[in-house]
C-alpha positions as CSV (number, residue, x, y, z in Angstrom):
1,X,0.0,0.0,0.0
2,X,1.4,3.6,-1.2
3,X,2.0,5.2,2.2
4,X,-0.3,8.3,1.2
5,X,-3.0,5.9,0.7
6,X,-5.3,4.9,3.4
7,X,-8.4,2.5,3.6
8,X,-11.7,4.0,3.9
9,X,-14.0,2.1,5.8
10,X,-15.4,-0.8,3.9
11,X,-12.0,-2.0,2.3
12,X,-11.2,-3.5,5.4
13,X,-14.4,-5.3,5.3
14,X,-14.9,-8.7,4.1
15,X,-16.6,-9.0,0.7
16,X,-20.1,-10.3,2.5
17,X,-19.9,-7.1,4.8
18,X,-19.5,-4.9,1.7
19,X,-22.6,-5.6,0.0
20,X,-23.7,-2.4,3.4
21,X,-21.6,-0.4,1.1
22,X,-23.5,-1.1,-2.3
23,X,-21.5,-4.1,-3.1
24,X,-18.5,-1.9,-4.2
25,X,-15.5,-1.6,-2.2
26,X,-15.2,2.6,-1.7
27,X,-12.4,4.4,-2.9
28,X,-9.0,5.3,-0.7
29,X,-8.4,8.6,1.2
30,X,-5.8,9.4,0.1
31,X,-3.5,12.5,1.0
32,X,-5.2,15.0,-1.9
33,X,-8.3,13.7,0.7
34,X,-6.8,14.6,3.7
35,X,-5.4,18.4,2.4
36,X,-9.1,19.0,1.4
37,X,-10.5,18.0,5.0
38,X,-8.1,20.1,6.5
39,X,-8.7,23.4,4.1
40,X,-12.4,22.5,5.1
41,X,-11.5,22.4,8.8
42,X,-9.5,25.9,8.3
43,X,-12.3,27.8,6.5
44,X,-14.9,26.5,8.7
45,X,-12.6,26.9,12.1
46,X,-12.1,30.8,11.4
47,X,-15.8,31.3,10.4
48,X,-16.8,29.6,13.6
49,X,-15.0,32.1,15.5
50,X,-16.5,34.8,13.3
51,X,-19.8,33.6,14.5
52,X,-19.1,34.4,18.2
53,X,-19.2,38.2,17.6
54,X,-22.9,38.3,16.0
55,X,-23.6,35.4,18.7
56,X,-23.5,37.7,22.2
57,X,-26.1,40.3,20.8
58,X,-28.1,38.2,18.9
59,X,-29.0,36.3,22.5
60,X,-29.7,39.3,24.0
61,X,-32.4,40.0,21.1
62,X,-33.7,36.1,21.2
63,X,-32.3,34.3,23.7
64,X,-31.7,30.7,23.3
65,X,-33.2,30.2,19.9
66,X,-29.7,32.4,19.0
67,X,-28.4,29.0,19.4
68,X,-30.6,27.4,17.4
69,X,-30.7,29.8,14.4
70,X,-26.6,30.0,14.1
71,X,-27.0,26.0,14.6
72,X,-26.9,25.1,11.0
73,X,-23.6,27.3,10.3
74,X,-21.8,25.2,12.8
75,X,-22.5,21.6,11.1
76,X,-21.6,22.2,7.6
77,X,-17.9,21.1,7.7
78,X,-19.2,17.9,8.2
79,X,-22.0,17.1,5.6
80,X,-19.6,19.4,3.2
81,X,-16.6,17.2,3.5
82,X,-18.6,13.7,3.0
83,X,-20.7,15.1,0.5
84,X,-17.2,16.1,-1.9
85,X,-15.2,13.0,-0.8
86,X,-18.0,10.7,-0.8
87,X,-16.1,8.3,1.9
88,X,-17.6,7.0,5.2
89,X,-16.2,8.5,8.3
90,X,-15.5,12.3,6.8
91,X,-18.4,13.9,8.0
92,X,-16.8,13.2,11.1
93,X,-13.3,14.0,10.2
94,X,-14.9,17.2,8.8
95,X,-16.5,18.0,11.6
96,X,-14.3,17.9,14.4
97,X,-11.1,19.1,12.6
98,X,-13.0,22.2,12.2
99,X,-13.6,22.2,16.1
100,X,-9.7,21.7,16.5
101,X,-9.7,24.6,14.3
102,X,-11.9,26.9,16.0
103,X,-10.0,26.3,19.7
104,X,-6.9,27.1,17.8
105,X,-8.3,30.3,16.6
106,X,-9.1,31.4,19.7
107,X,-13.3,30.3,19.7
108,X,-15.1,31.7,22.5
109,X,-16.4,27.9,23.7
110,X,-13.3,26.7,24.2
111,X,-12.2,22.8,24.5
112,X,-15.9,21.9,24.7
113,X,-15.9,22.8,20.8
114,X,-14.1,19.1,20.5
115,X,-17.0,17.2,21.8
116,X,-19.8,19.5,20.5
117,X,-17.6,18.7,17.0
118,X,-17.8,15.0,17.5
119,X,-21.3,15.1,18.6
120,X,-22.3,17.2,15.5
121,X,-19.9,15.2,13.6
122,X,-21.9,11.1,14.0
123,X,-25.1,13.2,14.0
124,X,-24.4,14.2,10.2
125,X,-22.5,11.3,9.2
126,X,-25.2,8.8,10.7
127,X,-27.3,10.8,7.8
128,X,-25.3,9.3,5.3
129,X,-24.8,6.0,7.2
130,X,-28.5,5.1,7.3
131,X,-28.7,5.4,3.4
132,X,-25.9,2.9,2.9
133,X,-23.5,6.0,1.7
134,X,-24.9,5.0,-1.5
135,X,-26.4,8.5,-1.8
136,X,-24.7,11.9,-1.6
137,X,-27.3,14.4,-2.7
138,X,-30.9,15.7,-1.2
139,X,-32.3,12.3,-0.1
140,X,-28.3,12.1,1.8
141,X,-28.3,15.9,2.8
142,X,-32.0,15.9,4.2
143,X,-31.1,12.9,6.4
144,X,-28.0,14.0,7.3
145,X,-29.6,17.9,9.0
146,X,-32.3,15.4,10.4
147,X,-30.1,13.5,12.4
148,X,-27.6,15.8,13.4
149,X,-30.5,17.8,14.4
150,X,-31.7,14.5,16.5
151,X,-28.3,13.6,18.3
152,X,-27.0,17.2,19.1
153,X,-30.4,18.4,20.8
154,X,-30.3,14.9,22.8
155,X,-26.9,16.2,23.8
156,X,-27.5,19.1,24.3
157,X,-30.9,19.1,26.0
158,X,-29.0,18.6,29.3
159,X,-25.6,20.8,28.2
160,X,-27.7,23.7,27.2
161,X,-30.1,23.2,30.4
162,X,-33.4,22.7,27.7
163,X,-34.7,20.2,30.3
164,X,-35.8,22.8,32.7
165,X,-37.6,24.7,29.9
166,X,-41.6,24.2,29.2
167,X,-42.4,21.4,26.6
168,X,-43.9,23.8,24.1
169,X,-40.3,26.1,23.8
170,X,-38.1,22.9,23.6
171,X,-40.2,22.3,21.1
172,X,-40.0,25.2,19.6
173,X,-36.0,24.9,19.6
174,X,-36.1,22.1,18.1
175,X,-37.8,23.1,15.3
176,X,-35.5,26.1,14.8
177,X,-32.7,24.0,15.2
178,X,-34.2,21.8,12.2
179,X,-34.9,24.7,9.8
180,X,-31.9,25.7,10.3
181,X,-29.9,22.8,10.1
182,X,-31.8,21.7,6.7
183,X,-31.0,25.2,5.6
184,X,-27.8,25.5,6.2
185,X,-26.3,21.7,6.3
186,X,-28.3,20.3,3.2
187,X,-29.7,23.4,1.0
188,X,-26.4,25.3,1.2
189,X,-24.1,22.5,1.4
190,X,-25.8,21.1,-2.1
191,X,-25.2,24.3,-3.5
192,X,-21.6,24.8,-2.8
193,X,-21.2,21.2,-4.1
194,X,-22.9,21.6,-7.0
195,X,-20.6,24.8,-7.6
196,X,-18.0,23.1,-7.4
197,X,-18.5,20.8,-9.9
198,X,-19.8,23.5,-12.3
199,X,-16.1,24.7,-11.7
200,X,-14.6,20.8,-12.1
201,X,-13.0,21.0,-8.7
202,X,-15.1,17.7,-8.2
203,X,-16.0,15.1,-10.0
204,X,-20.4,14.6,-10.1
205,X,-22.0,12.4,-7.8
């Protein structure tokens, strides 16, 4: 094996455990793979940090739902990263590199960013995971802000202190945290993808 080559996920599955995959044994991630993660992780990290300065006043003017509304912003390196390199795992990857990122730049949340980032992270890549990865546009991208949505509010229902609140306004967060979840992590992220392979960077889905 080249030593900038390494296995995705179902190559190191027998050929019966494939057949999960689609039957085809996925492509390798290769260093080009890793670079693109990482540039991901960069762009995302810094406008993470950008977010903390419209995050303060926006709370005073909404309170918690400021959370929810800049939600969606803050899982897009994953579905983003999975969604160009098409391999299993990257939505992680994706996800919490760009939390690494964020501490390094000085975020506001500090070392809790890491866990937030792996929690955010399996929610988007257990999107892709329950279609087989054998889809990587809306029916993928839709699934993907479902779950995330899912996993992260189950997480943070007891982080963010939701528990305490009345049944109608977690609800109510919920669904802002949806809406803005589908907006940002699929409708946007299909877009950049899509102009990406307008401008070949990528290859089509």
């Amino acid at each position: 094996m080249n030593q900038r080559d390494f296995p995705a996920i179902p190559a190191l599955l027998p050929p019966d455990r494939r057949a999960f995959f689609g039957g085809k044994t996925m492509k390798h991630l290769t260093l080009k793979d890793i670079i693109f993660i990482m540039l991901i992780a960069l762009i995302f990290g810094a406008l993470f940090v950008g977010t903390d300065v419209i995050y303060a006043p926006l709370y005073l003017v909404i309170g918690p739902f400021a959370n929810e509304v800049l939600f969606g912003l803050w899982i897009m390196a994953g579905p983003l990263a999975i969604a160009i390199l098409r391999l299993p795992g990257t939505a992680v990857i994706g996800e919490v590199l760009a939390a690494v990122a964020e501490v390094l730049f000085g975020g506001t949340f500090g070392a809790a960013t890491l866990i937030s980032g792996l929690v955010q992270g399996a929610g988007s890549e257990l999107g892709f995971l329950t279609l087989r990865y054998k889809n990587w546009g809306w029916p993928a991208l839709i699934s993907s802000a479902f779950w995330v949505t899912v996993v992260s509010f189950a997480y943070e229902i007891f982080k963010q202190g939701y528990i305490h609140l009345a049944l109608p306004m977690i609800l109510a967060l919920f669904c802002t945290r949806l809406v803005s979840d589908l907006l940002f992590g699929a409708v946007l992220v299909h877009y950049v993808v899509r102009l990406l392979v307008r401008a070949h960077a990528i290859q089509p889905a």
